[in-house]
C-alpha positions as CSV (number, residue, x, y, z in Angstrom):
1,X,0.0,0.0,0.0
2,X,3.1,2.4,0.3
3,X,2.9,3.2,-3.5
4,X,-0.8,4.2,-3.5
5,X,0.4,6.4,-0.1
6,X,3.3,8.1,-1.3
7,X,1.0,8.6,-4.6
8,X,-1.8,10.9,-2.5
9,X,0.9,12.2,-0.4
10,X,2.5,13.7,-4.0
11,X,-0.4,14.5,-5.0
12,X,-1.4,16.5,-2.2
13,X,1.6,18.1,-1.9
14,X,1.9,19.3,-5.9
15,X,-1.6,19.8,-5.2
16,X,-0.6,22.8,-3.2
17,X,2.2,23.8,-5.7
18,X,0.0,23.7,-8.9
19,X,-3.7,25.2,-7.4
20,X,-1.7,28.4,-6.1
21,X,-0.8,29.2,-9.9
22,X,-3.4,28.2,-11.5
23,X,-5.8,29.3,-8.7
24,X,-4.1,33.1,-8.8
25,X,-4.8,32.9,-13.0
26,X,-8.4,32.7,-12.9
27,X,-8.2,35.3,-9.9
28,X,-6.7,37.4,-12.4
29,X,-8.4,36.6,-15.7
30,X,-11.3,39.2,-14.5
31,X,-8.6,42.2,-14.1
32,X,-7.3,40.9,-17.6
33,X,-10.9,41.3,-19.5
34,X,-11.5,44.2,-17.9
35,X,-8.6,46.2,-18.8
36,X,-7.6,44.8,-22.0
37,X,-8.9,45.2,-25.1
38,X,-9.4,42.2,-27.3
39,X,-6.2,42.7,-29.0
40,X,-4.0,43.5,-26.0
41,X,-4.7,39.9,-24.0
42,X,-4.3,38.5,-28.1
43,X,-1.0,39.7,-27.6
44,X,-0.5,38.6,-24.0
45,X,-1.9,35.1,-24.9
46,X,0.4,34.9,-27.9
47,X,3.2,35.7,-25.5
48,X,2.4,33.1,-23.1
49,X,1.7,30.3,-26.1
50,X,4.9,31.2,-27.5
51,X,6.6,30.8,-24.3
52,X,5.1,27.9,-23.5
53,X,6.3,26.8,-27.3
54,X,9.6,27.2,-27.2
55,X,10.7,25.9,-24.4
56,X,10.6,22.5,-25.5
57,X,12.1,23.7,-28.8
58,X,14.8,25.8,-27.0
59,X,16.0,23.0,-24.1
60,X,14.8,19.8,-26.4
61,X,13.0,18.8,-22.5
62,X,16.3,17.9,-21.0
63,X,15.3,18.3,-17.5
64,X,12.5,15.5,-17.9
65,X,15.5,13.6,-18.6
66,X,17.2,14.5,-15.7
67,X,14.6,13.6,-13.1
68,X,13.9,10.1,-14.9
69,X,17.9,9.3,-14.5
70,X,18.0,10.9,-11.4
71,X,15.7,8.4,-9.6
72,X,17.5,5.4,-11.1
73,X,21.2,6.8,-11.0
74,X,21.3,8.7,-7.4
75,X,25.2,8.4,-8.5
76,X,25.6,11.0,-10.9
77,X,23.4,13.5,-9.6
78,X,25.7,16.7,-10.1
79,X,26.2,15.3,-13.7
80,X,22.6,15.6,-14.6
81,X,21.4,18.7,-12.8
82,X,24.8,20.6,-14.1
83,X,23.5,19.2,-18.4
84,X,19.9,21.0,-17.7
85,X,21.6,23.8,-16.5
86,X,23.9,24.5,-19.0
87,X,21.1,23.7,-21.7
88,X,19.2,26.2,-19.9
89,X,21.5,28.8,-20.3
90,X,22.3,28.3,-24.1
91,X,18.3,28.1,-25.0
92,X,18.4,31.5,-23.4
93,X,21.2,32.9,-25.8
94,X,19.3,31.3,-28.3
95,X,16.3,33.3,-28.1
96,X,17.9,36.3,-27.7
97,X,19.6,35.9,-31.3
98,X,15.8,35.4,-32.3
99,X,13.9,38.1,-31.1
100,X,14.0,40.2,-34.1
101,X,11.4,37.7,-35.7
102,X,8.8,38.8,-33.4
103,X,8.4,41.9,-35.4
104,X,6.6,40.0,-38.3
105,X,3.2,40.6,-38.3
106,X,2.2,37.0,-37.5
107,X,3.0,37.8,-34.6
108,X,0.2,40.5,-34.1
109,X,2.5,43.0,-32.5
110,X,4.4,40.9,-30.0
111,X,7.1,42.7,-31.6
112,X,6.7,46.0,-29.2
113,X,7.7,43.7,-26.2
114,X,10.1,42.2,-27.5
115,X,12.6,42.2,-24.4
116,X,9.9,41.9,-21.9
117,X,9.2,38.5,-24.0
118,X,12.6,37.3,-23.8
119,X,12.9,38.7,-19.8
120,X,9.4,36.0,-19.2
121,X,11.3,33.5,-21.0
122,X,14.5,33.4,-18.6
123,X,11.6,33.8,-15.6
124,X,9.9,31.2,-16.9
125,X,12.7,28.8,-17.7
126,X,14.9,28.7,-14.9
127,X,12.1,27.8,-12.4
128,X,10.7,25.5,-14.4
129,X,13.9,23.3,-14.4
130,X,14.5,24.1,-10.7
131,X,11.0,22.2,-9.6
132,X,12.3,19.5,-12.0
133,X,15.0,19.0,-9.7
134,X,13.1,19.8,-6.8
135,X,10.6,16.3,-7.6
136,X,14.2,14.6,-8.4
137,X,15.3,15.5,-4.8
138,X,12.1,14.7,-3.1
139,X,11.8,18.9,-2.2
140,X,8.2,18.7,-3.5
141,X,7.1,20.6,0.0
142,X,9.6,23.4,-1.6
143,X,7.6,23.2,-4.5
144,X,5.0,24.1,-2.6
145,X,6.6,27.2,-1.0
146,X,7.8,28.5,-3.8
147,X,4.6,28.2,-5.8
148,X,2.5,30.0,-3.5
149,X,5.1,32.6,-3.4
150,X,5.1,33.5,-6.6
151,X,1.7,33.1,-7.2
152,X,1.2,35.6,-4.3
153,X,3.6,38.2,-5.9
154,X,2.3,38.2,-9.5
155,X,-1.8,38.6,-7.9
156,X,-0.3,42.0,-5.7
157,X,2.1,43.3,-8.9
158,X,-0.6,42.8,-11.3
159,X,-3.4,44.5,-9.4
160,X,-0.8,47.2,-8.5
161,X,0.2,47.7,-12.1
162,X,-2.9,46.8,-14.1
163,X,-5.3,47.9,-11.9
164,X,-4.1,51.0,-10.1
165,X,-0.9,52.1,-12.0
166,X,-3.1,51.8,-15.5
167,X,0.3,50.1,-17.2
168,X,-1.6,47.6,-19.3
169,X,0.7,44.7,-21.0
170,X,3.9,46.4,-19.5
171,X,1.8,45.7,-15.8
172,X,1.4,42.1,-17.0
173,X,5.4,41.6,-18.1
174,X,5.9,43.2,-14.7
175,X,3.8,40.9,-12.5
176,X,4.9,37.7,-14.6
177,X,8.6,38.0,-14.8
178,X,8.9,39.2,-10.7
179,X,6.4,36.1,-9.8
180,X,8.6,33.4,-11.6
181,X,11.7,35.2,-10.9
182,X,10.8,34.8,-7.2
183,X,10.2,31.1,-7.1
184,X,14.0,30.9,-8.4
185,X,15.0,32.5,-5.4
186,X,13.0,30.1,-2.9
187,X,14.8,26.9,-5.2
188,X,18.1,28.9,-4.8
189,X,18.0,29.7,-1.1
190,X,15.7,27.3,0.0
191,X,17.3,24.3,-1.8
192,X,20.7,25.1,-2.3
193,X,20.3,23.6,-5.7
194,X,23.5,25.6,-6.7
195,X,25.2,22.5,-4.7
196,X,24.7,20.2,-7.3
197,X,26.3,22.2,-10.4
198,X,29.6,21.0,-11.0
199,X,31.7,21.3,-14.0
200,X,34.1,19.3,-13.3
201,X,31.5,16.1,-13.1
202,X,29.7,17.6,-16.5
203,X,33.3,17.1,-18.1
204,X,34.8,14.0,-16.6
205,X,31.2,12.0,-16.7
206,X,30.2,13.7,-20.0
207,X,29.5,9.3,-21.6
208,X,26.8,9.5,-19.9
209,X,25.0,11.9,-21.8
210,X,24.2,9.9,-24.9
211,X,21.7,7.5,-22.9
212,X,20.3,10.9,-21.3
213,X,20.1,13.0,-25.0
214,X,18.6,9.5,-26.8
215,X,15.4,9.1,-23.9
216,X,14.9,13.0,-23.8
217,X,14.8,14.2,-27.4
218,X,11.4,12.2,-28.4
219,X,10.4,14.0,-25.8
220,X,11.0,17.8,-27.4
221,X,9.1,16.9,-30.8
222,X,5.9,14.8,-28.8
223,X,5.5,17.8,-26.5
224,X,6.4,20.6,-29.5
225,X,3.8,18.8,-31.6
226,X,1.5,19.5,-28.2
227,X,2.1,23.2,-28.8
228,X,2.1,23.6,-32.3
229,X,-1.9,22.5,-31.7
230,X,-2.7,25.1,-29.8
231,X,0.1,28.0,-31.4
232,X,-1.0,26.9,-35.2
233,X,-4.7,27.4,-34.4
234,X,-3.6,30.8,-32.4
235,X,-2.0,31.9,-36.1
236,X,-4.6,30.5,-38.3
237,X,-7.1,32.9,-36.3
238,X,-4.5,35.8,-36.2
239,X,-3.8,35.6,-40.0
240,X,-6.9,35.3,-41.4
241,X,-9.9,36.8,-38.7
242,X,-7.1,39.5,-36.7
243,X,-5.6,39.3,-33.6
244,X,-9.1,39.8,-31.4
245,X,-10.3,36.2,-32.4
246,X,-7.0,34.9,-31.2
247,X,-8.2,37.0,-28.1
248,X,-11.5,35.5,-27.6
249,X,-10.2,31.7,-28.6
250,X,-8.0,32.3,-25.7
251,X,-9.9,33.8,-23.0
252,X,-12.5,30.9,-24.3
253,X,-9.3,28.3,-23.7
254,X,-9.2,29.8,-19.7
255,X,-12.4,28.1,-18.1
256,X,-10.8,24.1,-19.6
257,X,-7.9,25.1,-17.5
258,X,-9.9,25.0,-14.2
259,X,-9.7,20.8,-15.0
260,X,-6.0,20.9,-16.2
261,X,-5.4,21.8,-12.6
262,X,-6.5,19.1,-12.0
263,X,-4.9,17.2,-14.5
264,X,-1.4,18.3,-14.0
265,X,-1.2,17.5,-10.2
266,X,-2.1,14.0,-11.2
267,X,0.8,14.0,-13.5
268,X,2.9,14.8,-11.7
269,X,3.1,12.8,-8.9
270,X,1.8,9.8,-10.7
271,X,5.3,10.3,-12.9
272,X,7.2,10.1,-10.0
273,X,5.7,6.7,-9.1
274,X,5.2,4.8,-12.4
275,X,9.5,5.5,-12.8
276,X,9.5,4.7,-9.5
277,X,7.4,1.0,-9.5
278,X,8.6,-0.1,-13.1
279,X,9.7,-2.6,-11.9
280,X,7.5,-4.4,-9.7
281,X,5.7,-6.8,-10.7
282,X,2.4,-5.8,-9.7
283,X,3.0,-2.5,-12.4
284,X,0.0,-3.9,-14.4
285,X,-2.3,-3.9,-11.5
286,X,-1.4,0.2,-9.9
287,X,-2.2,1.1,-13.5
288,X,-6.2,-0.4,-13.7
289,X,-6.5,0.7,-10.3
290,X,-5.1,4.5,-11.1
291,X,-6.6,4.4,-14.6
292,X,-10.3,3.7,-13.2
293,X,-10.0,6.7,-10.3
294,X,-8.4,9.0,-12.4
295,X,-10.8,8.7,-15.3
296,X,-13.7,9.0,-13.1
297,X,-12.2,12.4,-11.5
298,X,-11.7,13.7,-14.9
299,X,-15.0,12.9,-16.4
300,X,-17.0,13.5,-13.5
301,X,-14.9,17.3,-13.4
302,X,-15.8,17.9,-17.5
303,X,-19.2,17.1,-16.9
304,X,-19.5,19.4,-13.6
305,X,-17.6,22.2,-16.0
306,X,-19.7,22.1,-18.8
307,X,-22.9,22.2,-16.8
308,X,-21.9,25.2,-15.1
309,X,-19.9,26.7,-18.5
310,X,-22.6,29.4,-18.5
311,X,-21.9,30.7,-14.8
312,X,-18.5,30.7,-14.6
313,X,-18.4,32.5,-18.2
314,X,-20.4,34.9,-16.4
315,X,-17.4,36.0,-13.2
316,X,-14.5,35.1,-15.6
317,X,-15.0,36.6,-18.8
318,X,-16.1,40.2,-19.3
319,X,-17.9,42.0,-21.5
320,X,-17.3,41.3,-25.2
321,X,-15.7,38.0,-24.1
322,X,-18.8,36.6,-22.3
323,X,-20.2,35.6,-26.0
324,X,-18.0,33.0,-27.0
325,X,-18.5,31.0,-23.9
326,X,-20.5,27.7,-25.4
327,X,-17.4,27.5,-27.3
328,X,-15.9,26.5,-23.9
329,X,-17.5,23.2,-23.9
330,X,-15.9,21.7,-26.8
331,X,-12.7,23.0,-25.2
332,X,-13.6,20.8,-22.1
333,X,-14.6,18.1,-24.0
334,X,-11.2,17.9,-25.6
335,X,-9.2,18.6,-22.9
336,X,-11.3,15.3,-21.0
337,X,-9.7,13.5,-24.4
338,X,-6.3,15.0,-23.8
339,X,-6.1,13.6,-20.6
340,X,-7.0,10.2,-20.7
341,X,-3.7,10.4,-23.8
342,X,-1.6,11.8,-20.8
343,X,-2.0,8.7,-18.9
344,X,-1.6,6.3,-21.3
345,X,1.9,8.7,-22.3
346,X,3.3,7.4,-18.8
347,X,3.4,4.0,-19.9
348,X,5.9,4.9,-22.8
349,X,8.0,6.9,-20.7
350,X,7.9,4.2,-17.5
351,X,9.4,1.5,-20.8
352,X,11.5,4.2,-22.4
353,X,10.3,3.9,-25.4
354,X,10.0,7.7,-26.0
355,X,10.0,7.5,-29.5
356,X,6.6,5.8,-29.9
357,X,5.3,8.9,-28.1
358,X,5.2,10.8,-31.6
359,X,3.2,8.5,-33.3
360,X,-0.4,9.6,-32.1
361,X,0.8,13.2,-31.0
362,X,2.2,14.1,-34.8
363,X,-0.9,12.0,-36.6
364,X,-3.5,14.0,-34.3
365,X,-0.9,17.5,-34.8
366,X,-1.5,17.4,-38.4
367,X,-5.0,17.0,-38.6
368,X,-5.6,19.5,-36.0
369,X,-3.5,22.2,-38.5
370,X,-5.6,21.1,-41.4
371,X,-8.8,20.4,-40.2
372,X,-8.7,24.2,-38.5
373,X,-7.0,26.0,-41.7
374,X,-9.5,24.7,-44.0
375,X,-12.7,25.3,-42.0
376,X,-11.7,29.0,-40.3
377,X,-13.1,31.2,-42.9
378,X,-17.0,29.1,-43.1
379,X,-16.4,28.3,-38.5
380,X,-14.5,31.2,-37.5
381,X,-12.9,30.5,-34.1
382,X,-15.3,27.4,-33.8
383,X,-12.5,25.8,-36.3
384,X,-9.8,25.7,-33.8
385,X,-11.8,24.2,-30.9
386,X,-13.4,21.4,-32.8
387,X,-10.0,21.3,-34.1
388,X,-8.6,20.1,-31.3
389,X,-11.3,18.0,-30.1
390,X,-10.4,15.9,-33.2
391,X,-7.1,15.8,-32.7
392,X,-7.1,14.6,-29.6
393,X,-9.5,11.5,-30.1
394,X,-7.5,10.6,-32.7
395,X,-4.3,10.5,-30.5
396,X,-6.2,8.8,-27.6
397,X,-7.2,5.9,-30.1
398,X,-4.0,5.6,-31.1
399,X,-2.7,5.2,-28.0
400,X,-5.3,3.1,-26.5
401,X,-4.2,0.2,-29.3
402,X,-0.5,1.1,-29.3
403,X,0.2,1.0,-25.7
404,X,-1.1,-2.3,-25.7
405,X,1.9,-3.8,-26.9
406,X,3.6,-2.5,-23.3
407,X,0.7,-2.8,-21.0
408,X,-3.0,-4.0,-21.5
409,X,-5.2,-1.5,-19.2
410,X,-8.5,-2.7,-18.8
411,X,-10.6,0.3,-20.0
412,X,-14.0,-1.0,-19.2
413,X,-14.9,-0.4,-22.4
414,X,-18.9,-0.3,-21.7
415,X,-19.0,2.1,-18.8
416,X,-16.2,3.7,-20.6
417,X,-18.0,4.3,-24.0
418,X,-21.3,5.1,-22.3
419,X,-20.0,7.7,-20.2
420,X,-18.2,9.4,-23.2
421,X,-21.3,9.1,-25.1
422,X,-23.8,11.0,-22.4
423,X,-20.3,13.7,-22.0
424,X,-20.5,14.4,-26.2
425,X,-24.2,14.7,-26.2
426,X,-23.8,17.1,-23.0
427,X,-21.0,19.3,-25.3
428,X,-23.3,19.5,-28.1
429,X,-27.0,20.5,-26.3
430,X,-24.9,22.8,-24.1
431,X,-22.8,24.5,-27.1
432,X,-25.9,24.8,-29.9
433,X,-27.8,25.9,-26.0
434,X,-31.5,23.8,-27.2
435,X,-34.7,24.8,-25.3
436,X,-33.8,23.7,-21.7
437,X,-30.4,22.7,-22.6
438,X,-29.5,23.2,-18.5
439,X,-32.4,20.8,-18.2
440,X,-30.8,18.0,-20.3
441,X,-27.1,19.0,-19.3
442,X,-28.1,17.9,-15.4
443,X,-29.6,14.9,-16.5
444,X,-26.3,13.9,-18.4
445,X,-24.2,15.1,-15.3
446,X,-26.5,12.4,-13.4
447,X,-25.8,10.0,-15.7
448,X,-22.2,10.3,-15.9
449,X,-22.2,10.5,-12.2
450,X,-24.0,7.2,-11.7
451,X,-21.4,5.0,-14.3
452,X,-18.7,6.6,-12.2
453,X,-20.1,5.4,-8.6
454,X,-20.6,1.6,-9.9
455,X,-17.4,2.4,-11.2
456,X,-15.8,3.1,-8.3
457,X,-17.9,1.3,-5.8
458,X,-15.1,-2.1,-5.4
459,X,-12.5,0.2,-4.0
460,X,-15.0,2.3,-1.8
461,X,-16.0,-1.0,-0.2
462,X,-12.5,-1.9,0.4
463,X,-11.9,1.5,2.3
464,X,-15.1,0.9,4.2
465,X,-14.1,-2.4,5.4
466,X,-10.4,-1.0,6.1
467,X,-11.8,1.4,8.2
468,X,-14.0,-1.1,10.0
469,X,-10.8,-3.5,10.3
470,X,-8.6,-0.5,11.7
């Protein structure tokens, strides 16, 4: 039982870490809508999508290496940590040679913060490797600290700056870069993660970096192609409809995010413990047993979303943006897709076989480019949400039959298909919003709710009669 404890005690604990950003985000989504224009948060979501974009372009995801060697070579820690470093540091040059191809106009004026851009890069980067090494070390209670620090600082700065000080964009830069910037210090001070840089072990260990490069670069392309989903349908919009439908398609993106909260807790904690049990032999069994609890958390979470899509619209998005919100629960819908595709990703990465990560993630990439690009000018922003949706059932059916040759989940199929059937037809009476469409949304909420308890009722009788044991 210690896996399935050190699992909840992970996932409380990233828990923490992960709802303090995310949290302070939809805190702040209101001040965003209210005091940007359309184009403005285009610009600050094309900032952030970019960001997000080339990181895995700039470091080729060497730090995801570096914590899956870490917890099997404990030996050559410094070696490790000092490669992600180093990479670090060079992707940061890197951009910097870039940044005078933000001034073309795909970029819908990006261009004019140029600096700031590559400023929330280095604040964005650093960090982001620094927690990598923090769940290497088992400092995920530092995680915790410094997320809720700089979550903190980025709500006070962008009040301060949006809010009272009327800077616009330049608040935003402000409050992001000092937020992220801060959670360096905590890993700095509070870690002493400088400790494990060492040149001297880069150099003298340096033959172990072809095992680390080879399980780490499928890893860039899988999670670019990720990216290149949600930046291509970004462009698409900006090119051909102008930077304010990128805006709306991304403040419509923000209410799905309320379950990747959700979803990234989970993932990162269950990482830690698939690398961590690969090789027992009961690996089979922890994955039904995750895969039926997890599934049921997500489904149950898209369904509670998209039945109260219209009321959270309502505090989150302001003015002109309230009137995209049914595209929201295609958005959800996909994102419930998306995540059942993470889960099944873990088995390739517990087997390192990276590579086979790229099948589903390019095949489902492409059609999302084309699917969107062909349809934008008859669906408008519509195109890039049911864009996405398509691409990711296709990379979940994909990986559903590939996986197989690793692991054989037991998916359940009935429950499994009914419950995604009653979660499409709630999407679709929800987004075309049919006489009493709250009505019929409920009633598939109930549904969905009903699968998951029969579902989950074995291991709710086993905790009963563990309690009544203890």
């Amino acid at each position: 039982m210690n896996k399935y404890k050190n699992l909840l005690i992970n996932i409380g604990l990233f828990g923490l870490s992960a709802v303090a950003t995310k949290l302070m985000a939809f805190i702040l989504m209101p001040l965003y809508t209210l005091h940007f224009t359309t184009g403005e948060y285009g610009v600050m979501d094309m900032a952030t999508i970019l960001i997000t974009l080339l990181f895995p372009i700039l470091t080729l995801l060497i730090s995801e290496g570096m914590l899956r060697f870490i917890l099997d070579d404990k030996a050559n820690v410094k070696f490790y940590i000092t490669e992600s470093f180093v990479v670090m540091t060079a992707s940061c040059m890197v951009l910097l040679a870039l940044l005078p191809l933000l001034d073309l106009p795909i970029f819908g004026g990006l261009g004019e913060y140029k600096w700031w851009f590559l400023l929330s890069y280095i604040a964005l980067c650093f960090p982001t490797v620094m927690s990598t090494v923090a769940r290497a070390l088992d400092q995920t209670r530092l995680m915790a600290y410094a997320s809720i620090l700089s979550a903190i600082l980025m709500g006070i700065i962008a009040y301060v700056t949006i809010a009272r000080m009327n800077l616009g964009l330049i608040g935003y830069f402000y409050s992001y870069i000092i937020g992220n910037g801060s959670a360096a210090l905590i890993y700095i001070v509070g870690g002493r993660q400088y400790q494990f840089i060492s040149l001297s072990e880069w150099i003298n260990k340096r033959h172990l970096r072809k095992d680390l490069w080879r399980y780490s670069l499928p890893l860039a392309p899988n999670s670019l192609c990720d990216q290149i989903q949600t930046t291509a349908s970004r462009l698409i919009l900006t090119g051909t409809l102008g930077i304010s439908f990128s805006g709306l398609y991304a403040a419509a993106s923000k209410i799905p995010n309320l379950l990747n909260v959700l979803q990234q807790i989970f993932s990162l904690a269950w990482q830690i413990s698939t690398f961590q049990e690969f090789r027992s032999r009961s690996l089979k069994h922890f994955y039904d047993v995750i895969w039926r609890g997890y599934n049921a958390i997500m489904v149950l979470g898209s369904s509670l979303v998209i039945l109260l899509t219209s009321f959270i619209a309502k505090i989150l998005m302001q003015g002109s943006f309230y009137a995209v919100w049914p595209i929201t629960t295609i958005l959800v819908l996909s994102f419930y897709l998306a995540s059942l595709s993470n889960f099944l990703g873990t088995i390739y990465q517990a087997y390192m076989h990276t590579n086979s990560l790229l099948l589903g993630t390019f095949a489902g990439t492409m059609v999302c480019i084309a699917w969107t690009a062909t349809t934008v000018s008859h669906l408008g922003i519509v195109s890039a949400a049911t864009g996405a949706l398509i691409a990711n059932l296709l990379i979940f059916i994909i990986r559903a039959i590939d996986t197989r040759k690793f692991m054989k989940i037991d998916f359940h199929i009935y429950k499994f298909l009914t419950t995604l059937f009653l979660l499409a037809a709630q999407t679709t009476i929800v987004f075309l919003q049919f006489t009493q469409y709250q009505v019929f949304s409920l009633f598939c909420f109930l549904g969905i709710t009903l699968i998951q308890c029969f579902e989950l009722l074995p291991f709710m009788k086993i905790i009963v009669k563990k309690k009544e044991q203890h």
